[in-house]
BAFI-91609 format. One record per residue (C-alpha): residue number from 0; residue in one letter; chain; x, y, z. Coordinates in Angstrom, 3 decimals. Example, Ala and Ser with C-alpha at 12.3 -4.5 7.8 and 13.67 -1.06 7.14 Angstrom:
<pts>
+-----+------+------+----------+----------+----------+
| pos | code | unit |       px |       py |       pz |
+-----+------+------+----------+----------+----------+
|   0 |    A |    A |   12.300 |   -4.500 |    7.800 |
|   1 |    S |    A |   13.670 |   -1.060 |    7.140 |
+-----+------+------+----------+----------+----------+
</pts>
This chain:
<pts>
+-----+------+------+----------+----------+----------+
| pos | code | unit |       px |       py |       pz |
+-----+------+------+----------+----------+----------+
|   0 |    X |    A |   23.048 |  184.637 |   30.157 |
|   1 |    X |    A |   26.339 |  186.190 |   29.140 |
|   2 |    X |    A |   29.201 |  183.576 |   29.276 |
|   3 |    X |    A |   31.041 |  185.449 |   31.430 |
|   4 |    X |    A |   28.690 |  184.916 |   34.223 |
|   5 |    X |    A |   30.020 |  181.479 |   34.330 |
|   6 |    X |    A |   33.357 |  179.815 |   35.880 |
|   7 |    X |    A |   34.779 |  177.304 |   34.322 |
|   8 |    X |    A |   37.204 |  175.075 |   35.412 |
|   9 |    X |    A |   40.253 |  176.700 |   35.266 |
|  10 |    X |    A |   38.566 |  180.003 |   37.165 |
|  11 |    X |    A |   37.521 |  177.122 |   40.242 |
|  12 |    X |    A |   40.890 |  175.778 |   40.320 |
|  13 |    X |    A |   42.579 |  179.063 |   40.675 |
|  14 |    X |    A |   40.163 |  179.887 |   43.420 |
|  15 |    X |    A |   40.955 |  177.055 |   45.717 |
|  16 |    X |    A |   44.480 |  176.825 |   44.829 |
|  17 |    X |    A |   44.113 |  181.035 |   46.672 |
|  18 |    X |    A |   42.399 |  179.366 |   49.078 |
|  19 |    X |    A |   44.602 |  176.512 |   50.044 |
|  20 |    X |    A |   47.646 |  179.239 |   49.628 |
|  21 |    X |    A |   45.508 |  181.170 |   52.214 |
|  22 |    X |    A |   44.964 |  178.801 |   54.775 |
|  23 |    X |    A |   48.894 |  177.447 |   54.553 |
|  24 |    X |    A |   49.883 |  180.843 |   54.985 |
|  25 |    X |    A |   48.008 |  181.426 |   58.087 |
|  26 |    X |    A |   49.074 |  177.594 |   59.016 |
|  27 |    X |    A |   52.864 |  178.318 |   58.467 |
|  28 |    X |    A |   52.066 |  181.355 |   60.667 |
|  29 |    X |    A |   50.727 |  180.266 |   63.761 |
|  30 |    X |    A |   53.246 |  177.192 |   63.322 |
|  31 |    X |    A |   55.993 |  179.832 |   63.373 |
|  32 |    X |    A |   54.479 |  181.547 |   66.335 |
|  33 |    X |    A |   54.347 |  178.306 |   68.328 |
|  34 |    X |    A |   58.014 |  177.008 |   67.232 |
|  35 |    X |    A |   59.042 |  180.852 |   67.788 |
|  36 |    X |    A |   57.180 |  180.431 |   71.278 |
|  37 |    X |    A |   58.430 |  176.673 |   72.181 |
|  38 |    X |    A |   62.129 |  178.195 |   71.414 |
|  39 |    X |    A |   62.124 |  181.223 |   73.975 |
|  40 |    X |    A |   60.614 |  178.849 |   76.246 |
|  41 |    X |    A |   63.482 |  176.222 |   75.732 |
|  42 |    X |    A |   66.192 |  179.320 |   75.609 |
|  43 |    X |    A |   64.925 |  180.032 |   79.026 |
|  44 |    X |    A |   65.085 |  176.926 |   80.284 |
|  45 |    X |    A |   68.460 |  176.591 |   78.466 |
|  46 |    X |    A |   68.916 |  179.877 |   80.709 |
|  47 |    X |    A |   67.750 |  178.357 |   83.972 |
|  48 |    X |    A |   69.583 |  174.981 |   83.319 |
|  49 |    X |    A |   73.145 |  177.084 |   82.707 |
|  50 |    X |    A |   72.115 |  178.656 |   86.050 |
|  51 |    X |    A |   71.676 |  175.427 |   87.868 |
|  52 |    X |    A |   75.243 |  173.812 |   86.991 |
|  53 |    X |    A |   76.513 |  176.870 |   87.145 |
|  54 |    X |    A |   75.476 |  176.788 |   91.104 |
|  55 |    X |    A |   76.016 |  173.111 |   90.962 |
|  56 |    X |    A |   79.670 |  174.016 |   90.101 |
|  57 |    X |    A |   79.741 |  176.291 |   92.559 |
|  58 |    X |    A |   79.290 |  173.977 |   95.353 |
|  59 |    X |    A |   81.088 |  170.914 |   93.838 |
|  60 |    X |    A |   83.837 |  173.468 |   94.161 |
|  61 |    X |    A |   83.066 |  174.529 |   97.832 |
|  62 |    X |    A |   82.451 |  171.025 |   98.553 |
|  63 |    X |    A |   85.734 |  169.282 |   97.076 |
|  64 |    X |    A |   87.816 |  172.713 |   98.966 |
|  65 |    X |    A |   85.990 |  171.650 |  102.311 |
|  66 |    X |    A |   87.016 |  167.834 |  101.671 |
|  67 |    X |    A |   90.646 |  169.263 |  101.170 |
|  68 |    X |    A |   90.142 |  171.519 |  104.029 |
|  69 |    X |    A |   89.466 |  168.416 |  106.068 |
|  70 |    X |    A |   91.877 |  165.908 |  104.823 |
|  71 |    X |    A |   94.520 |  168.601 |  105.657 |
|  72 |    X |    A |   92.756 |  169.051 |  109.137 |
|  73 |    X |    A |   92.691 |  165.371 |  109.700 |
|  74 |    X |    A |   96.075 |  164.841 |  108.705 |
|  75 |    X |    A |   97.339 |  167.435 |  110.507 |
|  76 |    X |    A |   95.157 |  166.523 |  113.767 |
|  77 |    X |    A |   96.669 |  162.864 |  113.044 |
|  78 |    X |    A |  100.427 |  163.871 |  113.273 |
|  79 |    X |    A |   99.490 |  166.089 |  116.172 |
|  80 |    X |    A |   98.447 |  162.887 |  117.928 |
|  81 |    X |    A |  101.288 |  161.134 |  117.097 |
|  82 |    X |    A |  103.462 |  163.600 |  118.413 |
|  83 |    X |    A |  101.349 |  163.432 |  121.979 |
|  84 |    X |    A |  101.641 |  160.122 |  121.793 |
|  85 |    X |    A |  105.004 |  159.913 |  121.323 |
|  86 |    X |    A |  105.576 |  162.705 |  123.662 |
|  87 |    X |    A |  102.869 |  161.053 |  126.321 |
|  88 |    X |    A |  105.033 |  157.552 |  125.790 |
|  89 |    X |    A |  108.429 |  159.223 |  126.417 |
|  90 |    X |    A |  107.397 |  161.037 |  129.669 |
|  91 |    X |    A |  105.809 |  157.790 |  130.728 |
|  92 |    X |    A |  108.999 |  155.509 |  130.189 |
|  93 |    X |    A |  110.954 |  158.577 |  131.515 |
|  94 |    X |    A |  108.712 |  158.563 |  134.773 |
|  95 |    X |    A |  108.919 |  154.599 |  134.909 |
|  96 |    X |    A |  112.425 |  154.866 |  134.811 |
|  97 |    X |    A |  112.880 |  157.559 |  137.835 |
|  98 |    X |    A |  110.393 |  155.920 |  139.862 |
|  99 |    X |    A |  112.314 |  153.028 |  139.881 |
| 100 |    X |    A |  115.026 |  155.236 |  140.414 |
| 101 |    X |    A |  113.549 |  156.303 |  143.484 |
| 102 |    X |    A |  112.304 |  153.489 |  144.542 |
| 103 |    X |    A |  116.180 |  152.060 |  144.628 |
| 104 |    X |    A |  117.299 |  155.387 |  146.230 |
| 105 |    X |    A |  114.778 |  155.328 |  149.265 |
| 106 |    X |    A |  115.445 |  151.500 |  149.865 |
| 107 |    X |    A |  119.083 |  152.026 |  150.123 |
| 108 |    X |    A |  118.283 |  154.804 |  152.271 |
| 109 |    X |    A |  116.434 |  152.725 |  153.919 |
| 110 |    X |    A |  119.185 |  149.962 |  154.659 |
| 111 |    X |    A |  121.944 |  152.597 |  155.265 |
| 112 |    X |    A |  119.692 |  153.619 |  157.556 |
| 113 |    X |    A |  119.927 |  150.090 |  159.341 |
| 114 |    X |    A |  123.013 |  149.864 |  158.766 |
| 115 |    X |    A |  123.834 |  153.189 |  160.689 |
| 116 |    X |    A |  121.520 |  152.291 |  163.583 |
| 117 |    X |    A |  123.574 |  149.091 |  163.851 |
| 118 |    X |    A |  126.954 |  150.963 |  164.159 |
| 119 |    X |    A |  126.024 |  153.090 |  165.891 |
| 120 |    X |    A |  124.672 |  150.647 |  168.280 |
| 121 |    X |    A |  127.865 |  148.893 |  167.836 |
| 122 |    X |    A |  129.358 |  152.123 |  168.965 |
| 123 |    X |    A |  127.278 |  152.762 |  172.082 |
| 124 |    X |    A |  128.326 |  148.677 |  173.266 |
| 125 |    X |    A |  132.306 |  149.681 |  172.460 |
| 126 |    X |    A |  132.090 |  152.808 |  174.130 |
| 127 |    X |    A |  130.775 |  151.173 |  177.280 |
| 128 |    X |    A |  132.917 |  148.403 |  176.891 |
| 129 |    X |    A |  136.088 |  151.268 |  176.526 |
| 130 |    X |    A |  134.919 |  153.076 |  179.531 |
| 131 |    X |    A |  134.839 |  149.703 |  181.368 |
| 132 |    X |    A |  138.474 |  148.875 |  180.304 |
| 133 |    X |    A |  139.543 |  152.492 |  180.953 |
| 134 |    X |    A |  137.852 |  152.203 |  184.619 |
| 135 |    X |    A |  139.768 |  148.946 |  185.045 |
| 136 |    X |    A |  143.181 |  150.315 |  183.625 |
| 137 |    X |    A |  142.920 |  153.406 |  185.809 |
| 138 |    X |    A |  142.601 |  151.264 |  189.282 |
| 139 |    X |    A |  145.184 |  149.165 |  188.271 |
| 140 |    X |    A |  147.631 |  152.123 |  187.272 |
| 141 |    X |    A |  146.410 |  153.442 |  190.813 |
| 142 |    X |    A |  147.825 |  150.397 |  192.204 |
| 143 |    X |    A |  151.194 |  150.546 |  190.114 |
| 144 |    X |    A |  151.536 |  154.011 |  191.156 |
| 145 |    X |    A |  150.751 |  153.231 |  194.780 |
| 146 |    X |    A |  153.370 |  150.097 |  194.279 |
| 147 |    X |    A |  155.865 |  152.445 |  192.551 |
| 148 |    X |    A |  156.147 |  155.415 |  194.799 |
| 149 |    X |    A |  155.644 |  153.513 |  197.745 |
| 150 |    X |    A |  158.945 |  151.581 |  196.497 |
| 151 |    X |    A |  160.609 |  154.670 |  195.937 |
| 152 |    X |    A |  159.656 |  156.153 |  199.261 |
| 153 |    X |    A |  161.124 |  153.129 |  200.641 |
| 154 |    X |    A |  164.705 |  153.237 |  198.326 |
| 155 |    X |    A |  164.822 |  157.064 |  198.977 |
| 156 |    X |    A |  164.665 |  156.396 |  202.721 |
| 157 |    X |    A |  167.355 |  154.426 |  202.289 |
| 158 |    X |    A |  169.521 |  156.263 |  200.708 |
| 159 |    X |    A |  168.584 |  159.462 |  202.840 |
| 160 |    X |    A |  170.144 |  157.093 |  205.841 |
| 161 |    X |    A |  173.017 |  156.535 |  203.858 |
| 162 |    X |    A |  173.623 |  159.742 |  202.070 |
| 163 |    X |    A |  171.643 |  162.573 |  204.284 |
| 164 |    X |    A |  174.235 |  164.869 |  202.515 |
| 165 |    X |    A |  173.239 |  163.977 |  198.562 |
| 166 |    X |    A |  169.561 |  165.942 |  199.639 |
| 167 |    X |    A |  167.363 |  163.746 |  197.811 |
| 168 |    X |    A |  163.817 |  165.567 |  197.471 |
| 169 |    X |    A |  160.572 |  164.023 |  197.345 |
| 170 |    X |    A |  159.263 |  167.075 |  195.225 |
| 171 |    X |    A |  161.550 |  165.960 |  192.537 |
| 172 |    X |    A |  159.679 |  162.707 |  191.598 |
| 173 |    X |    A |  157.325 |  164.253 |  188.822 |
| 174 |    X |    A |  156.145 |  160.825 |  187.773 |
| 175 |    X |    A |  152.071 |  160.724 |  187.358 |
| 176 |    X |    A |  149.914 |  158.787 |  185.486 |
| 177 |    X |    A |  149.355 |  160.629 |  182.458 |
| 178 |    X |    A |  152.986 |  161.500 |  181.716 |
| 179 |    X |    A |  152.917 |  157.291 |  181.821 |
| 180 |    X |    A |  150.284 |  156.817 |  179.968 |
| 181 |    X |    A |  150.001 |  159.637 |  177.374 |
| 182 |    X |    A |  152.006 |  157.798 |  174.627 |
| 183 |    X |    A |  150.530 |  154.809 |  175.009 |
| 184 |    X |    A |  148.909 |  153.638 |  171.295 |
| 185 |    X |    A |  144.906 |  152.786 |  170.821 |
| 186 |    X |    A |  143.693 |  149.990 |  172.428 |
| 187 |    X |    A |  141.814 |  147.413 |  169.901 |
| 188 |    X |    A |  138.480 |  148.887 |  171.060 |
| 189 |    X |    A |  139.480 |  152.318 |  170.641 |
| 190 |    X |    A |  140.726 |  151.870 |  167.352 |
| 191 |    X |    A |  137.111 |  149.728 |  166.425 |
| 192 |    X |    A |  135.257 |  152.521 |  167.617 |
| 193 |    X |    A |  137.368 |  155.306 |  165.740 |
| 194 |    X |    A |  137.115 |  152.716 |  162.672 |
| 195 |    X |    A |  133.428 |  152.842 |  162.692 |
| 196 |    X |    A |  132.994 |  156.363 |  163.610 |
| 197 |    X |    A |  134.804 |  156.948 |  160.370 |
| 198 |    X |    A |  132.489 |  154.651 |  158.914 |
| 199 |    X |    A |  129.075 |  155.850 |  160.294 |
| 200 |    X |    A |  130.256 |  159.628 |  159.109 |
| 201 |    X |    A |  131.017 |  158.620 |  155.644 |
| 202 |    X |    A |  127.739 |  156.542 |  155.667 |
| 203 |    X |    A |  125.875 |  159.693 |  157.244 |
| 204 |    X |    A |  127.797 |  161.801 |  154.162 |
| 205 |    X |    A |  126.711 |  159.022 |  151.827 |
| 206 |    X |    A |  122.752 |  159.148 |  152.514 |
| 207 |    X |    A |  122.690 |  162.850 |  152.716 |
| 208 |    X |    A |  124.052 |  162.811 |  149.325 |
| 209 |    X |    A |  121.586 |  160.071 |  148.078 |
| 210 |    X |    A |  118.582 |  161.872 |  150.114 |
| 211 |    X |    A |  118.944 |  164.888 |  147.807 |
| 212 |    X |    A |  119.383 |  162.520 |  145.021 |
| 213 |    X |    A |  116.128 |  160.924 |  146.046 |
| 214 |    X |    A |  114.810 |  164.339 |  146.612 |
| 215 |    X |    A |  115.862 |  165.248 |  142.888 |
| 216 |    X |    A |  114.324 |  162.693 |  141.846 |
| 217 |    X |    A |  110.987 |  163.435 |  143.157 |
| 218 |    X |    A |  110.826 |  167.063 |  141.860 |
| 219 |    X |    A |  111.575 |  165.431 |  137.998 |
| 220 |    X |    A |  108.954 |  163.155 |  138.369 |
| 221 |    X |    A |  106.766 |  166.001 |  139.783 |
| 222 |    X |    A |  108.073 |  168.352 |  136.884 |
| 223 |    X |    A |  107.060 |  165.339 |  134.142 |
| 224 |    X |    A |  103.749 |  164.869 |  135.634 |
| 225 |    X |    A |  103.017 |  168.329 |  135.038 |
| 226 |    X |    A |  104.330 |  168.295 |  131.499 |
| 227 |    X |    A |  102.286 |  165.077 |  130.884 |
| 228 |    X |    A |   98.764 |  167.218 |  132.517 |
| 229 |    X |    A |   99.934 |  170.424 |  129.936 |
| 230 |    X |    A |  100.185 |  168.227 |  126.985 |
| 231 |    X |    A |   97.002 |  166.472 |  127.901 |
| 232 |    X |    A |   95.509 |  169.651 |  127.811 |
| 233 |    X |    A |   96.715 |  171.038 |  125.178 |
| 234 |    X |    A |   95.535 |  167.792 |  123.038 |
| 235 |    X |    A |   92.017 |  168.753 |  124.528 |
| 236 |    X |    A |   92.491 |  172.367 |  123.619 |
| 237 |    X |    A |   93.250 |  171.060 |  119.646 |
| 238 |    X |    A |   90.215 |  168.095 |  119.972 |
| 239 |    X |    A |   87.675 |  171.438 |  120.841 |
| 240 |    X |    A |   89.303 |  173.542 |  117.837 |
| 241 |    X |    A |   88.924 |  170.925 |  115.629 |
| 242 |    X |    A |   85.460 |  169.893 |  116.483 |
| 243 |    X |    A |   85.099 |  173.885 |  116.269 |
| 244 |    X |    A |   86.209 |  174.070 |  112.844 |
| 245 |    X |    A |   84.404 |  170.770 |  111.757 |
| 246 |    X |    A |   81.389 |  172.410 |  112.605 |
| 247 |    X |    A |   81.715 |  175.895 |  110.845 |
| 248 |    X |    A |   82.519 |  174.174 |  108.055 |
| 249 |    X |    A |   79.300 |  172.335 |  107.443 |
| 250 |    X |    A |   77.514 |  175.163 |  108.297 |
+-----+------+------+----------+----------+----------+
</pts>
């Protein structure tokens, strides 16, 4: 047998040192191919993770502009109530205030009223009273006048006996009762009934005047209670928005 049939040593040693090269070649391969694998699989998940905050951004954005969105709704839907309720307070001390008003107005109304009843009661007794005095005055001039020009009648026959020539005519005497009487000043009840008749017209002028004050008075009130049922709607009107908007923006 020829020698070079045989290995030796070294020949053995080179053989598995091919060998080991060998299989750590194919073992640095396939490791390659997995960490080449594992790193497209982490690039995409890289990829799907950028994706993710990238929404996530997105709605922490939408999210923080719908919390501004509301804080500026709220704080505009709180100085709208403040302004109702300072409008709503106003109209209600301004409603107080002509309802008691009123309320003065229509009870001195009412007491003028009385008090006009009373004069004019007052009035009615004087008058009857006057026309009692005026019945009594005008008998008693009736007898003066009798008295009187049957004293005349008397002197003028008389002096017709003494002095038939002097033609003393009866038709002459002009005297009557109201050329007597006509100057004569207001009696105290006459001037007490002309002194209230003044007063019951000025107190008939006076609640006239305070009866369209009353009435004035009445259409305010009306005219605030209306403003007070607007602005209560309109508050509803701005509640239903709101609620409107509230809602659209969650959605």
């Amino acid at each position: 047998m020829d020698s070079s049939d045989y290995f030796g040593m070294d020949d053995v040693q080179e053989i598995v040192d091919e060998r080991w090269y060998e299989q750590n070649l194919e073992l640095a391969a396939e490791l390659g191919k997995a960490l080449l694998d594992k790193n497209r699989e982490l690039e995409s998940q890289v990829n799907q993770l950028q994706s993710v905050i990238q929404d996530q951004t997105m709605e922490i954005q939408f999210l923080k502009y719908q919390v501004d969105t509301m804080r500026t709704m709220t704080e505009s839907r709180n100085r709208i109530y403040e302004e109702v309720d300072r409008t709503a307070q106003d109209l209600e001390s301004s409603n107080k205030k002509l309802l008691s008003e009123a309320r003065a107005d229509k009870q001195k109304l009412e007491n003028q009223s009385v008090l006009i009843s009373q004069l004019e009661d007052k009035v009615d007794d004087l008058e009857k009273k006057m026309e009692d005095l005026q019945s009594s005055e005008k008998k008693l001039s009736g007898k003066v006048q009798e008295k009187r020009r049957t004293s005349s009648l008397n002197r003028l026959s008389l002096i017709d006996k003494q002095n038939k020539h002097l033609g003393y005519y009866f038709d002459n005497l002009a005297w009557t009762y109201s050329d007597e009487f006509k100057n004569i000043p207001l009696n105290p009840y006459e001037f007490e009934i002309r002194k209230l008749q003044d007063s019951v017209h000025h107190l008939k002028r006076q609640q006239t005047i305070d009866r369209r004050k009353y009435e004035n008075l009445e259409v305010e009130c009306s005219v605030l209670t209306e403003e007070n049922q607007i602005q209560g709607n309109k508050l509803k009107v701005l509640e239903t928005k709101l609620s409107e908007a509230i809602i659209v923006q969650y959605e």
